[in-house]
C-alpha positions as CSV (number, residue, x, y, z in Angstrom):
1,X,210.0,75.2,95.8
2,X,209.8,75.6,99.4
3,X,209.7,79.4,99.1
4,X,207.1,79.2,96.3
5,X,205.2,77.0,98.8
6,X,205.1,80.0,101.0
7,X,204.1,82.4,98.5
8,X,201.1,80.3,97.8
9,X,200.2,80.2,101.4
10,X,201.0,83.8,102.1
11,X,198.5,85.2,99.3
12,X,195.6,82.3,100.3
13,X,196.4,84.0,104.3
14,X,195.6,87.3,102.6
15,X,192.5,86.6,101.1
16,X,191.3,84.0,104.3
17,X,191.7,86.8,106.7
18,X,190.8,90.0,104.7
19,X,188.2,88.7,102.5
20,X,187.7,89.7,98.6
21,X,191.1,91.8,97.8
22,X,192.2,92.8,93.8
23,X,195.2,91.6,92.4
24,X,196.9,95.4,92.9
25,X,196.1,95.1,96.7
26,X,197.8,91.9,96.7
27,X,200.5,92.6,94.9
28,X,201.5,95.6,97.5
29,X,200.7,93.6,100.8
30,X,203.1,90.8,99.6
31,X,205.5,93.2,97.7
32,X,205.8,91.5,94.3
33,X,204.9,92.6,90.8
34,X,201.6,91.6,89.6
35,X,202.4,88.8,87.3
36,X,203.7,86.7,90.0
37,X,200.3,87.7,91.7
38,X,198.9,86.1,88.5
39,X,201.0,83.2,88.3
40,X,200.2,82.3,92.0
41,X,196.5,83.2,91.5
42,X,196.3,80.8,88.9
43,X,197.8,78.1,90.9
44,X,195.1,78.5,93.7
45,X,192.4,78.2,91.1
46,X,193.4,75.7,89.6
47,X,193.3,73.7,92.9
48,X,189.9,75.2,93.6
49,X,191.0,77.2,96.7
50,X,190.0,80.8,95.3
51,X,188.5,82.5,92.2
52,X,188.4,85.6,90.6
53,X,186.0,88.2,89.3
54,X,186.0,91.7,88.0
55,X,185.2,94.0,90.8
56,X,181.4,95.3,90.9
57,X,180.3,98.8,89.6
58,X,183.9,99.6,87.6
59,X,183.3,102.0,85.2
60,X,186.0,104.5,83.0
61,X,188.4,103.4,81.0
62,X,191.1,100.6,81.5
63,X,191.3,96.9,82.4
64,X,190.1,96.7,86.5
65,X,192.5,94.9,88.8
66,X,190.6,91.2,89.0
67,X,189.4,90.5,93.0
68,X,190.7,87.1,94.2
69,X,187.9,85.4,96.8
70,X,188.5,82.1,98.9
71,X,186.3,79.3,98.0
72,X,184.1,79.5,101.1
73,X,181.6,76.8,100.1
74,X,184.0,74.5,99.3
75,X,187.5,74.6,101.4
76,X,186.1,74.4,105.1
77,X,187.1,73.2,108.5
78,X,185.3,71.6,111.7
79,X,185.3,74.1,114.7
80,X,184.8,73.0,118.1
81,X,184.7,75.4,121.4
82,X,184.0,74.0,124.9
83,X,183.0,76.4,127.6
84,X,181.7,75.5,130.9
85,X,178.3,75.3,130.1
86,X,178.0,75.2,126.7
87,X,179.5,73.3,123.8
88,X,179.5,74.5,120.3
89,X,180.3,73.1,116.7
90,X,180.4,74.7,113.3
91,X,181.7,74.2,109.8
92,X,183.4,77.1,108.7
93,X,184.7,77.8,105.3
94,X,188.0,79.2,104.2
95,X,187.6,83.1,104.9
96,X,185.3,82.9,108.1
97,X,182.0,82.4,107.2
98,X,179.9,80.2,109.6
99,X,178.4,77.8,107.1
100,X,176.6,75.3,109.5
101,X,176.7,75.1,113.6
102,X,175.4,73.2,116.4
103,X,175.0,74.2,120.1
104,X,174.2,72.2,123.1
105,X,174.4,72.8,126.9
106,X,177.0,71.5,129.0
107,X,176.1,70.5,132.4
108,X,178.6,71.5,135.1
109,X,179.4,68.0,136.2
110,X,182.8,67.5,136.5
111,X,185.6,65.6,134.4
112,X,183.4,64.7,131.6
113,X,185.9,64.0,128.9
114,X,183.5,60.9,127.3
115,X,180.3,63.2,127.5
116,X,182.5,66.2,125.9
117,X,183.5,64.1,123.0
118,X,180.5,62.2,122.5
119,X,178.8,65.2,121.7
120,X,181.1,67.2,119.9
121,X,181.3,63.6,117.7
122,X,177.6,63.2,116.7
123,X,177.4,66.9,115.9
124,X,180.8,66.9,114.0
125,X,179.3,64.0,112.1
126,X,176.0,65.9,111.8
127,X,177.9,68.5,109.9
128,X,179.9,66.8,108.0
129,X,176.6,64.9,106.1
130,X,175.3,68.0,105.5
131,X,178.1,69.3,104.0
132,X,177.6,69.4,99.4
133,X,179.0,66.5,98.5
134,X,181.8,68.1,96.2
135,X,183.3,70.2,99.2
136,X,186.3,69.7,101.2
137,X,187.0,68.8,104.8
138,X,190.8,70.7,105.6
139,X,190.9,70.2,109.2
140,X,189.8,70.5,112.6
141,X,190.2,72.5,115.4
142,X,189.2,73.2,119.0
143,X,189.2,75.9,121.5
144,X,189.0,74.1,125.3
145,X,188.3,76.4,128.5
146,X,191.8,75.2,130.0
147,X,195.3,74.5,130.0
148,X,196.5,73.2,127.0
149,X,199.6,70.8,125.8
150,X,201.1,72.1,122.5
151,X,201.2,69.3,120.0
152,X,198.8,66.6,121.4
153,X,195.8,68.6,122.5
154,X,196.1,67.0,126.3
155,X,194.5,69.7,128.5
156,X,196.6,69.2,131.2
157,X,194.3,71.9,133.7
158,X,190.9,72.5,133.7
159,X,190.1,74.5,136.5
160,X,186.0,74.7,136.7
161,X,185.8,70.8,135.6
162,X,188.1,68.8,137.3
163,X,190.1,68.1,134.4
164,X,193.5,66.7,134.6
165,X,195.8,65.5,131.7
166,X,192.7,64.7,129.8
167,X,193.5,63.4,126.2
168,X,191.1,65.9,124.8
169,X,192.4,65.9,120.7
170,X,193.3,62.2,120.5
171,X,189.9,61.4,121.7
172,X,187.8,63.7,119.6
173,X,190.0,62.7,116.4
174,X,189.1,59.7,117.2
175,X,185.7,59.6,117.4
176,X,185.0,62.1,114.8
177,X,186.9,59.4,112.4
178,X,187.8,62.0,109.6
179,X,191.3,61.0,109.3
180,X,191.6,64.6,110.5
181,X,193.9,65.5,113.6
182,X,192.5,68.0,115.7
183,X,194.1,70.8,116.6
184,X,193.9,72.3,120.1
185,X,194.0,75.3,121.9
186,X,193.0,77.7,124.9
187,X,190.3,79.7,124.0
188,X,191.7,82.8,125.0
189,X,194.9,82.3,123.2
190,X,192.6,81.5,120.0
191,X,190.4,84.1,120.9
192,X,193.2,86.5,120.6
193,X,194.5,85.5,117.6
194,X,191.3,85.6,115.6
195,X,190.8,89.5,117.3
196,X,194.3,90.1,115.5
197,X,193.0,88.7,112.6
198,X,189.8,89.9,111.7
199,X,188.4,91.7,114.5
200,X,188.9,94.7,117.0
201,X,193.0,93.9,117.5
202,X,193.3,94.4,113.5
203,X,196.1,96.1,112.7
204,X,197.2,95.9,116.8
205,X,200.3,93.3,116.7
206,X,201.1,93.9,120.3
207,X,197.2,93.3,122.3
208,X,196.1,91.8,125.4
209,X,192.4,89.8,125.0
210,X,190.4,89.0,128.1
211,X,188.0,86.2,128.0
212,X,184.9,85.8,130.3
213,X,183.3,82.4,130.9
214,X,182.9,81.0,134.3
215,X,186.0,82.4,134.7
216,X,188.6,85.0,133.1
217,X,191.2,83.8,130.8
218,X,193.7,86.0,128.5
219,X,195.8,85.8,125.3
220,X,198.4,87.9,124.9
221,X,199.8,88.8,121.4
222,X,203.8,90.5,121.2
223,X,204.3,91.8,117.8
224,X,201.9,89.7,116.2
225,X,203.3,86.4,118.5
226,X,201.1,84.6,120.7
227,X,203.1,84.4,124.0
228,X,202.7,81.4,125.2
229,X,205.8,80.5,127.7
230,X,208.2,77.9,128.1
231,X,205.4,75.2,128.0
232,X,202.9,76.8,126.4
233,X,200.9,77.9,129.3
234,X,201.7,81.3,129.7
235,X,199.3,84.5,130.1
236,X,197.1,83.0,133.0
237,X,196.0,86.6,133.7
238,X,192.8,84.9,135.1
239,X,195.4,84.0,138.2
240,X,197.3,87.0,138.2
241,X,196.6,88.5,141.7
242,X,194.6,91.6,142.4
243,X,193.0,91.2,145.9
244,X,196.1,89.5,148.3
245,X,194.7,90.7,151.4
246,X,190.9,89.2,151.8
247,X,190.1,88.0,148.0
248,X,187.4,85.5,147.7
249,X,189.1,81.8,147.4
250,X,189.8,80.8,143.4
251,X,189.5,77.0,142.5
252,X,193.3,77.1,141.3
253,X,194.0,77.1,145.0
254,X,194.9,80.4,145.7
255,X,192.9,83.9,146.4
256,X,192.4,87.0,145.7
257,X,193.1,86.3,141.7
258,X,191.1,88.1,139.1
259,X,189.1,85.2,138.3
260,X,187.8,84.8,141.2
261,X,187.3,88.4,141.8
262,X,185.7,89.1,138.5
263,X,183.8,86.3,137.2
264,X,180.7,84.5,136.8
265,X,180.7,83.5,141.7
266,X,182.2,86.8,142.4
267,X,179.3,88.6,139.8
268,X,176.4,86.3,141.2
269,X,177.8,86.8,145.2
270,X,178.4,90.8,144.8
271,X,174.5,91.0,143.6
272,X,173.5,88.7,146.4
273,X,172.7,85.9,144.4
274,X,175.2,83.0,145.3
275,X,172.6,80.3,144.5
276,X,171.9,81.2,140.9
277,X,174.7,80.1,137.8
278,X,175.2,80.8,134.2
279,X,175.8,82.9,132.0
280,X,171.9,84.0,131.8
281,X,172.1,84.7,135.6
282,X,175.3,86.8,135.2
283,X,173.5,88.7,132.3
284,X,170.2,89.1,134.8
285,X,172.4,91.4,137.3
286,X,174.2,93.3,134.4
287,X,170.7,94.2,133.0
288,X,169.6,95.2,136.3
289,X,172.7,97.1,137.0
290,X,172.1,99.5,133.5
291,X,168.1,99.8,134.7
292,X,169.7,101.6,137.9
293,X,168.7,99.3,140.6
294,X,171.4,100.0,143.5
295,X,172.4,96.7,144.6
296,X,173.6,95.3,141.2
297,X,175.1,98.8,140.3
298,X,177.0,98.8,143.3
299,X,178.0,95.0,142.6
300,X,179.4,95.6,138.8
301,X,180.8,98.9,140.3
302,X,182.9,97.0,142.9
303,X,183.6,94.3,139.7
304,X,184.3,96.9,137.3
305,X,187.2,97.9,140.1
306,X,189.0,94.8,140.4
307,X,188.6,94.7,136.8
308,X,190.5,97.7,136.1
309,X,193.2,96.7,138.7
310,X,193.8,93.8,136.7
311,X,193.7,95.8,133.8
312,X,196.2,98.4,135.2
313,X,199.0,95.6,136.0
314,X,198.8,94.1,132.3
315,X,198.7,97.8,130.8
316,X,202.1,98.3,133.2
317,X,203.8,94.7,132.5
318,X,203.2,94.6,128.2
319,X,202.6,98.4,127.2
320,X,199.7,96.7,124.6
321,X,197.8,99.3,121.8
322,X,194.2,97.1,122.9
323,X,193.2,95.7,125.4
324,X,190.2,93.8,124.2
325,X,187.3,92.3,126.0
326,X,185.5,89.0,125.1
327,X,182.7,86.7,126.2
328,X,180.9,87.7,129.1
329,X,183.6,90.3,129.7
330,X,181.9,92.3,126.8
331,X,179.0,93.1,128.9
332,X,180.7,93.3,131.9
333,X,183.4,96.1,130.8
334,X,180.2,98.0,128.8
335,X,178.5,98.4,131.9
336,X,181.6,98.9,134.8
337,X,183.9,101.2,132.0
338,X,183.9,104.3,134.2
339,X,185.5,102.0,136.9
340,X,188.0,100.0,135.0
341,X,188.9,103.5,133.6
342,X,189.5,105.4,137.0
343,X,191.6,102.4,138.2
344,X,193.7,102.3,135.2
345,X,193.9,106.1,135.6
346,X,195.7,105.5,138.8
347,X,197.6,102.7,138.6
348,X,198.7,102.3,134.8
349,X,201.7,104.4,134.5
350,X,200.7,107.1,131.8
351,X,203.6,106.4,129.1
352,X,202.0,102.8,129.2
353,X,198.8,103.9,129.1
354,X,198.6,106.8,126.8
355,X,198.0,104.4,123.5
356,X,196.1,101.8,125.3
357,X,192.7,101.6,123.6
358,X,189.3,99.7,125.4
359,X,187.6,97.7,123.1
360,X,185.0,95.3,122.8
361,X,185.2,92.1,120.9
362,X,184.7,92.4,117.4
363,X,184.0,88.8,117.0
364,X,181.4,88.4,120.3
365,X,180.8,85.3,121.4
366,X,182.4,83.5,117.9
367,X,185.6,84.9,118.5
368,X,187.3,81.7,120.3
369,X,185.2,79.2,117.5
370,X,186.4,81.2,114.8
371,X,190.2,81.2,116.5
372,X,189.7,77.1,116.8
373,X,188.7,77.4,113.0
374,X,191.4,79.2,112.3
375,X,194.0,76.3,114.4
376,X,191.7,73.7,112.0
377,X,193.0,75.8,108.7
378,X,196.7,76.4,109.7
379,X,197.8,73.3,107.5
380,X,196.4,74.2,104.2
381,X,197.2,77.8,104.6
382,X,201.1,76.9,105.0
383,X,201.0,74.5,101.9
384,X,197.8,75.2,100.4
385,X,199.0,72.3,97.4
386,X,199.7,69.4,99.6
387,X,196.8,67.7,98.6
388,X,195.3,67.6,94.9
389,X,191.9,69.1,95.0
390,X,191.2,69.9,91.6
391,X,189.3,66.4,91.1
């Protein structure tokens, strides 16, 4: 029973991730015959969670292989992401789609754990009622700029806010009121996953992703694995040290760390504008910088360095086939490329190197919501029966 249970979640995985996919395809990516493809087909149906239909345009003899799609409109999940200065919610349904969202700005005012919640709360809620009546809610999850506790959702370190062993998931689950836990994670480490999944790491089990907010943060994937450490902390890589002798001071305590080297103060103070914030601002200067204008070249050039450094050590350390950039790292690498390619040049040791590819996000700015999604669907893609749906 168990290993049925698994089939059933294994094929439902294949069709949430990769979309519409024929009976034949399925049948080769699981390595089974086709009539168990059927059999467990017919199971999903029958619970609602996928349907079939003849593929469009066949023509020629012969019976076509079926295509097996997820029930989008009616299987989906509530998908938080906090960032800095921002706050995001969506419904999205089994397979990826965005059905619904909400976004709101986040003020930069400290530990605001009741604010954070409050909001995420009345637009969960708002969601929800607009959901069709006949749909289903299968979970929740959250991506949260910060340290994260496996298993509780407690963000233990939050850097830019203040927060400290804030009780992030058991106070969102309880003011959402679903009966739903929420499922938790650093955005980078969803982020990364979700790039694995269905965007530019596809096919890439062993990639590094690096996130740009306020700060940098990085998820870090090992033969399809998220590495996460002993705690569940691991890949930091916004901490990792690239400037020891002189770096600008980072908010973790130390200095000289690629966070605080590459993100949003180090971007804003290079183009000699240390009064200014947000991710606008920081967009402002890399605009400027592909117009020409000197100063703010010369700032994303000296970025673009550090950047590569960082890049360099990570290529050395976990010898990864993509190194992917996301959030405000997308526009950062696409304008200092020739930099962070010189540096890796000389400091990457060519064997490591050699297979390395540079890419951009696939997912933009919805990659860590649609990782948080993903945390949200995690339960019913490992048991997709263990609730009756078919009523």
């Amino acid at each position: 029973m168990r290993r049925h249970r698994s089939s059933l979640g294994a094929l439902l995985h294949h069709v949430h991730v990769s979309g519409p996919l024929s009976r034949a395809a399925l049948a080769e990516r699981m390595g089974v015959n086709r009539s168990t493809i059927l059999g467990l087909t017919a199971e999903l149906a029958a619970a609602g969670l996928v349907r079939e239909e003849p593929p469009s345009g066949t023509t020629g003899a012969g019976r076509p292989s079926f295509v097996v799609l997820p029930e989008s409109r009616r299987f989906w999940v509530l998908a938080f992401d906090v960032a800095v200065d921002r706050l995001t919610a969506a419904r999205v349904g089994l397979g990826g789609p965005v059905l619904d969202r909400r976004d709101v700005a986040r003020s930069r005012a400290g530990a605001d754990l009741d604010t954070v919640v409050r909001e995420l709360a009345t637009m969960g809620r708002e969601l929800v009622a607009a959901a069709p009546a006949d749909s289903v809610a299968a979970g929740v999850g959250a991506a949260y700029c910060g340290m994260i506790r496996p298993g509780d959702g407690m963000v233990r370190y939050g850097p830019e806010m203040g927060w400290v062993d804030q009780a992030f998931g058991a106070e969102l689950e309880r003011a959402l009121g679903l009966g739903l836990p929420v499922a938790v994670g650093n955005e980078a480490h969803l982020g990364a996953l979700a790039e694995y999944a269905r965007g530019a790491g596809a096919g890439s089990p062993d990639l590094i992703y690096l996130h740009g907010d306020v700060g940098v943060g990085g998820g870090i994937l090992v033969g399809g694995k998220l590495l996460g450490g002993e705690s569940g902390y691991g890949a930091e890589v916004g901490h990792m040290l690239v400037n020891p002798v002189g770096g600008r001071p980072c908010l973790c305590g130390s200095a000289g760390c690629l966070e605080a080297e590459t993100g949003e103060h180090a971007i804003l103070a290079a183009a000699g504008r240390p009064e200014q914030s947000g991710r606008e601002a920081v967009r402002a200067v890399i605009r400027d910088a592909e117009a020409g204008h000197l100063a703010e070249a010369a700032a994303m050039a000296g970025i673009g360095d550090w950047l590569g450094i960082g890049v360099a050590n990570l290529i050395n350390l976990f010898n990864p086939g993509v190194v992917i950039f996301g959030g405000v790292l997308r526009e950062v690498y696409a304008v200092a490329a020739p930099e962070v390619a010189a540096r890796i040049a000389q400091h990457a040791m060519p064997v490591s190197r050699e297979r390395a590819k540079l890419r951009l996000s696939g997912l933009a700015d919805d990659a860590t919501l649609l990782g948080a999604a993903d945390r949200g669907f995690a339960a019913l893609l490992a048991d997709p029966l263990q609730h009756d749906f078919s009523s």
